[in-house]
C-alpha positions as CSV (number, residue, x, y, z in Angstrom):
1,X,16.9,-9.7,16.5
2,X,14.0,-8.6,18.7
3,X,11.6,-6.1,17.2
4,X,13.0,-3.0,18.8
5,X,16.5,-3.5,17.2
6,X,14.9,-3.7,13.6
7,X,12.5,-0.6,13.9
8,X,16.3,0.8,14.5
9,X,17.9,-0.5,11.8
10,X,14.9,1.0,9.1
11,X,15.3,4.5,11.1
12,X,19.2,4.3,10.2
13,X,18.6,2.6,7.2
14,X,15.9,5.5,5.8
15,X,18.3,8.4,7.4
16,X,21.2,6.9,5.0
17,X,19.0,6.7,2.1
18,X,17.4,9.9,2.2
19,X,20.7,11.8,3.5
20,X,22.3,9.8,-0.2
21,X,19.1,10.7,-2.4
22,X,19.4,14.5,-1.5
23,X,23.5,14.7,-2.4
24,X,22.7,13.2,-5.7
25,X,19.4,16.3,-5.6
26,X,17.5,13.9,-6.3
27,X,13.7,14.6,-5.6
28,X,11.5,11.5,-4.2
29,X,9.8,11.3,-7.3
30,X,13.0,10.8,-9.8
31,X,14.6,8.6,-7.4
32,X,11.6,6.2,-7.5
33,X,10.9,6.6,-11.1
34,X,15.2,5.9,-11.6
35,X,14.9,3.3,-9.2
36,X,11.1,1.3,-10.5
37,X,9.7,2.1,-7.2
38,X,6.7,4.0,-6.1
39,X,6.8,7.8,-4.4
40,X,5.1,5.9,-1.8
41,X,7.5,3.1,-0.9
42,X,10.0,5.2,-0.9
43,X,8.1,7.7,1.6
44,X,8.1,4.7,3.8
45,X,11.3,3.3,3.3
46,X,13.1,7.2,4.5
47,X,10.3,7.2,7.2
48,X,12.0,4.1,8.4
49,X,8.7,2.0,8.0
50,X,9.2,-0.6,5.1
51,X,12.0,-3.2,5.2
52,X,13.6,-3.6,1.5
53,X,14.2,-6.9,0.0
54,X,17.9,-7.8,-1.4
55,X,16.4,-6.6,-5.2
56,X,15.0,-3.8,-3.5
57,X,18.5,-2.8,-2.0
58,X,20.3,-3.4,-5.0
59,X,18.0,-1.3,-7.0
60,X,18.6,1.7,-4.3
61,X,22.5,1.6,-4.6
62,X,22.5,1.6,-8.0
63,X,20.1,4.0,-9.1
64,X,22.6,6.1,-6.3
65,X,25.5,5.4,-8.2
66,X,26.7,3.6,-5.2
67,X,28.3,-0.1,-4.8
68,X,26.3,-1.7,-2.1
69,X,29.1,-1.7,0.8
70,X,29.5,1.9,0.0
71,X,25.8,2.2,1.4
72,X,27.2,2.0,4.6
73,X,24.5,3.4,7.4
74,X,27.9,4.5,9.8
75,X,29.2,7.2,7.3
């Protein structure tokens, strides 16, 4: 995967989790306080800028209620 196709992927990836976060009205704040992670990474990781690890992942889809195939970036 070539550099271009990944800066895609975050963009996606950061539209889905933001688009998820603010249908559960969840600010930034209590979504990384919920989830253990900083306002900041989580600025970056909606901005499309930070690529999560697995842990990471799995603490986004369950601090959103969510099974991790329902985090699907094509819904």
């Amino acid at each position: 995967m070539d550099d271009i196709e990944e800066q895609k992927i975050l963009k996606e990836f950061g539209k889905r989790l933001q688009k998820l976060r603010k249908a559960k009205k969840l600010s930034i704040r209590n979504f990384a306080y919920a989830a253990e992670l900083s306002v900041s990474y989580v600025q970056k990781l909606e901005a499309g800028m930070s690529n999560p690890s697995y842990t990471t992942l799995i603490k986004i889809v369950n601090t959103l209620g969510l099974e991790l195939n329902e985090f699907n970036m094509r819904s």
